[in-house]
C-alpha positions in Angstrom: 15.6 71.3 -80.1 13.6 72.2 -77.3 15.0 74.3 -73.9 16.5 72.6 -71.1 16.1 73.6 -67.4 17.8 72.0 -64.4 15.8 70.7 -61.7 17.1 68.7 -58.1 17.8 64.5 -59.0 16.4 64.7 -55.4 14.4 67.8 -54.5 14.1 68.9 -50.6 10.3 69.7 -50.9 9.8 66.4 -51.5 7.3 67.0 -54.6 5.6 69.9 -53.2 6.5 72.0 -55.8 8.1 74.6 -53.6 11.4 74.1 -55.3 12.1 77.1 -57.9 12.1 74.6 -61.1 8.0 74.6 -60.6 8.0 78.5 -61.5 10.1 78.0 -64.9 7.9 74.7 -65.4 5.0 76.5 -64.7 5.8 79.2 -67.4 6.7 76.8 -70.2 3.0 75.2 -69.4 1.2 78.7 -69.9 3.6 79.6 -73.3 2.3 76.1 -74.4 6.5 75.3 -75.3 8.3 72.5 -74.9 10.9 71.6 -72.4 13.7 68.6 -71.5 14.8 68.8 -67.7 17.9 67.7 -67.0 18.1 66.6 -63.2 21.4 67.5 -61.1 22.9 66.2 -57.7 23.4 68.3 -55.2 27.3 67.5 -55.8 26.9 68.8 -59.4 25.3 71.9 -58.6 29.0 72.8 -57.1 31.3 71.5 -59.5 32.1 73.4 -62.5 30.2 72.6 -64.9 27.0 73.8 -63.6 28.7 76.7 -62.2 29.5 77.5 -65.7 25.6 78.4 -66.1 25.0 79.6 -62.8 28.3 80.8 -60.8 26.0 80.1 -57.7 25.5 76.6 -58.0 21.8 76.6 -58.1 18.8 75.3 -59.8 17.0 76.3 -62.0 19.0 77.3 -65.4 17.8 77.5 -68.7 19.5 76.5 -72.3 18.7 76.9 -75.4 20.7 77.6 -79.2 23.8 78.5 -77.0 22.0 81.1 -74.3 22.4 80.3 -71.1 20.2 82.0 -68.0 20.2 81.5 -64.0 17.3 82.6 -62.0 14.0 82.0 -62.2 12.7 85.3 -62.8 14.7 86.1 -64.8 13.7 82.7 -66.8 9.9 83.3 -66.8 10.9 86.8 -68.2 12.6 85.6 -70.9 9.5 83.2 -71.6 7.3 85.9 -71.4 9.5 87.8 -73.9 9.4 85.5 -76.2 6.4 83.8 -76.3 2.9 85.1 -76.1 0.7 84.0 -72.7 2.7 85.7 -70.0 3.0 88.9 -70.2 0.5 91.5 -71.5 0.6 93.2 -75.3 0.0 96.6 -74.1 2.8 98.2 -72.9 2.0 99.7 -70.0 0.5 96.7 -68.4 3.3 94.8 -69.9 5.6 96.9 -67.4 3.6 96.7 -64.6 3.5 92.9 -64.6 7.0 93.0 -64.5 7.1 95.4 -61.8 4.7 92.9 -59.7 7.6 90.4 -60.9 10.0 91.7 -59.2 8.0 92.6 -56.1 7.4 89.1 -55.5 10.9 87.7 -55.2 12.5 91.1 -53.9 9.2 92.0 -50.8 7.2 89.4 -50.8 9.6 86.8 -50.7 12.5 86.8 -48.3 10.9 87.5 -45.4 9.4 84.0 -46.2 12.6 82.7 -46.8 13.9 83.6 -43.3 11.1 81.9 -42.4 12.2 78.9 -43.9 15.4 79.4 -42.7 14.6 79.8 -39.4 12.4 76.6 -39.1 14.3 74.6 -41.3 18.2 74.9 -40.8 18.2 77.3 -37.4 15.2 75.2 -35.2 18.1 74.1 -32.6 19.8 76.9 -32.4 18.4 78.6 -28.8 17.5 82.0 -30.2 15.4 80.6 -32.8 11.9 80.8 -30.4 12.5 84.2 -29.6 13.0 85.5 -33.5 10.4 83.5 -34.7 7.4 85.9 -33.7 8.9 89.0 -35.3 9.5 87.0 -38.3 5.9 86.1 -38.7 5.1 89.9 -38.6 7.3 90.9 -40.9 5.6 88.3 -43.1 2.3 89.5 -41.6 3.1 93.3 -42.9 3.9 92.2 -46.2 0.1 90.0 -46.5 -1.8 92.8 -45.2 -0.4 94.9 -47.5 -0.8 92.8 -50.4 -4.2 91.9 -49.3 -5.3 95.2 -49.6 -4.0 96.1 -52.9 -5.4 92.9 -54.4 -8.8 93.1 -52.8 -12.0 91.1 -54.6 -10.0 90.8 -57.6 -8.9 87.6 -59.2 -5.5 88.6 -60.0 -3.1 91.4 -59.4 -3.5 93.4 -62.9 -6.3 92.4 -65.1 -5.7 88.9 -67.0 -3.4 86.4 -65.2 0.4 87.2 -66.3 3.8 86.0 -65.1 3.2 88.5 -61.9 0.7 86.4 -60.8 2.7 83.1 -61.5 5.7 84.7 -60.0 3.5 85.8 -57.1 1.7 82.4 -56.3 4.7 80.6 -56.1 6.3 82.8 -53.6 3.2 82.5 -51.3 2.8 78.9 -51.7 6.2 78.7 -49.7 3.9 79.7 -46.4 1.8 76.5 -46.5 3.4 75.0 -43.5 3.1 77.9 -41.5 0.1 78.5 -41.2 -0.5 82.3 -41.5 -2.5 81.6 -44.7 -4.9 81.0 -42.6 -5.1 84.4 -41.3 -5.3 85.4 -45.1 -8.6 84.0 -47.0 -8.1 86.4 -50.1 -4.6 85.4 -50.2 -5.2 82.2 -50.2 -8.3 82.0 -52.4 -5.8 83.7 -55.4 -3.3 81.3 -54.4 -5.8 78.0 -55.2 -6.9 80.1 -58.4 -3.2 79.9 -59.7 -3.1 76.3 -58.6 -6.4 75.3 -60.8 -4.6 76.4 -64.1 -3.9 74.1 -66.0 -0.4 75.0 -66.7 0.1 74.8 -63.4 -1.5 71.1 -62.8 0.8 70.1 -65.4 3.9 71.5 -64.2 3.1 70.0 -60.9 2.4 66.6 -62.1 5.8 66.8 -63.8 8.0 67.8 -60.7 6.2 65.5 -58.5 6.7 62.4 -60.7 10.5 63.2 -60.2 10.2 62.8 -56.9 7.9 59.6 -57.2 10.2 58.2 -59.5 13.2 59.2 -57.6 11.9 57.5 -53.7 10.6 54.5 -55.8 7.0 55.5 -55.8 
């Protein structure tokens, strides 16, 4: 029996493929494994069932032959364990991906998310204009940074690894803001991720939730 994950019955991003299921989704593409998503309300995320799997009532979570796993990290990790196509025989490299792993959801990514925040659930509250510059640069910091270390190269360590999926997903969350703009490297390795075709896949098969799901 193949793995399930959970996704949103009705996803905020609205198909974008923004919402955390697209990195797991994403990672079953590259391992070449099958999958079966089962799609949760946002009233089941909080009930106990679901909590059961993930105590936080979030998606996505991962099942299979009676294991049970919450965050997405921590999913494409176990993927990348398991199956070859994510993470690198050799084992220093091997530990480096993982170190770029976990640089991507624990610096790269919540200064983004406060950015998020801020434009998406705090935009009336009245000292919302005032943070929002400082924000930015923290986000700003973070790019220039990155920029730097990745330089002309195509990705962050050799051959494309869960790092880099890890990595693209994060910095696809700054599409609306526009300080991609400001980044032409960054964003050229963020279209390279996007060409995969693991990744075409996986986005085809979140968006068609939402199409299916608004009657498209």
């Amino acid at each position: 029996m193949a793995a399930t994950i959970t996704a949103f019955e009705h996803s905020p991003d609205r198909g974008q493929g923004l919402a955390r299921d697209m990195r797991v989704r994403w990672a079953f593409e590259e391992v070449g494994q099958p999958y079966e998503v089962r799609l949760v309300s946002f009233t089941a995320l909080k009930e106990p069932a679901h909590r059961a799997v993930n105590p936080f009532g979030q998606i996505p979570t991962f099942e299979e032959d009676g294991l049970h796993l919450f965050e997405s990290g921590s999913i494409v990790l176990h993927l990348g364990e398991r199956y070859p196509g994510l993470l690198p025989p050799d084992a220093d490299a091997r530990a480096r991906a993982i170190t770029w792993m976990f640089a991507a959801v624990n610096t790269i990514e919540p200064p983004i998310l406060e950015l998020q925040n801020a434009v998406l659930l705090e935009a009336k509250e009245a000292w919302t204009a005032q943070r929002l510059p400082a924000v930015k640069d923290r986000i700003r910091k973070r790019l220039d940074e990155l920029s730097a270390y990745l330089g002309s190269a195509d990705w962050l360590d050799g051959a494309f690894s869960a790092a880099d999926l890890m990595m693209v997903t994060v910095l696809r969350r700054l599409g609306p803001s526009g300080l991609l703009d400001e980044y032409p490297g960054i964003a050229a390795y963020i279209a390279r991720g996007e060409a995969r075709p693991a990744y075409q896949r996986a986005f085809a098969a979140q968006l068609a939730v939402f199409e299916q799901g608004s009657g498209g």
